[in-house]
N, C-alpha and C positions, 0 to 999 in steps of 0.2 A: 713467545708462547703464552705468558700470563696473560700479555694485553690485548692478545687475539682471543682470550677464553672474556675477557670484560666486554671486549669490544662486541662480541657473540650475546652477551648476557644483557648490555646493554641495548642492544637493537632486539631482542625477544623483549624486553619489557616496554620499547619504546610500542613495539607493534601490538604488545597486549592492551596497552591504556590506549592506542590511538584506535582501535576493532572496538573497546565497549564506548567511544563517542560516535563510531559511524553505525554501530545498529540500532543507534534510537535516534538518527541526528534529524529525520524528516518525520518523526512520531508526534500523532498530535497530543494534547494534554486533554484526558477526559474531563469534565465537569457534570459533577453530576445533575439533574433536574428532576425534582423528585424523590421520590423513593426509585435507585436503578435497583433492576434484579438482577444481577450478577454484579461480582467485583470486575474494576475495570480491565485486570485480566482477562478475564475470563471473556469477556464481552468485546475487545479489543480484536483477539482468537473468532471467534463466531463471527465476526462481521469483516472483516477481512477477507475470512473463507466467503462470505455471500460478496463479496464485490469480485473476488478471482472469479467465483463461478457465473458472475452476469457480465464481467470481459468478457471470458471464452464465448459466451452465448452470442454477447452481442456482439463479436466479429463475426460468425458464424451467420446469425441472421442478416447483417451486411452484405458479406457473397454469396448467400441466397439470394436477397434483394436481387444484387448487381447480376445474378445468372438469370433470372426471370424477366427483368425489363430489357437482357440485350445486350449491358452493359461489359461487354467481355474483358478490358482493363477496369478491374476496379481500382483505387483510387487507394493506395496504400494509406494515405496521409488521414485521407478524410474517414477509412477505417479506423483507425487507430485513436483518432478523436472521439469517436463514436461511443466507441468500446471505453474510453476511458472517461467518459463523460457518463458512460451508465452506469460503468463499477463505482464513477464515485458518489451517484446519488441513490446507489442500494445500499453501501458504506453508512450514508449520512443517515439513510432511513432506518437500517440496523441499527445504529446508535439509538436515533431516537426512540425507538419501542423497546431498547435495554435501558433506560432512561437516562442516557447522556449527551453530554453536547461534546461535537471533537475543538478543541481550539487549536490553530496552529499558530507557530514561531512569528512568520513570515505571510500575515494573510492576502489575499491574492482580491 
């Protein structure tokens, strides 16, 4: 009974310390450039939101595309590229006009 209450107490703490490494673990490091206008919080939050909201759009404008030229399979893949090649350069240009640079871990 003890070593089922450790063994319990043990895997909740393993799960608490290994949760605060996976929600920053693809976060990039701000730098600042400049004077930024907001803290990196804060500016991190804003741009984020403007890249989720230029995903949703730019799939949306995709299968418009794809319904006006004809194209009745769109192209799940090459949507999805699309969408996330545009949320990440309203991301990159959010930063820059809060005056940061994002750096990541792993640059591509």
């Amino acid at each position: 009974m003890v070593m089922g209450i450790f063994r319990a107490l043990g895997a909740a703490a393993m799960m608490a310390a290994l949760a605060g490494c996976v929600d920053h673990a693809n976060a990039p490091v701000l730098l600042p450039i400049g004077v930024p206008v907001n803290p990196p919080v804060v500016a991190q939050g804003i741009c984020v939101t403007d890249g989720n909201a230029m995903y949703d759009e730019a799939k949306k404008q995709y299968h418009l595309r794809a319904q006006l030229t004809g194209y009745a399979e769109a192209d799940a893949l090459e949507a999805e590229t699309t969408a996330r090649a545009a949320a990440h350069r309203q991301y990159v240009a959010c930063l820059s006009a809060q005056g940061y640079r994002a750096l990541y871990a792993n640059s591509e």
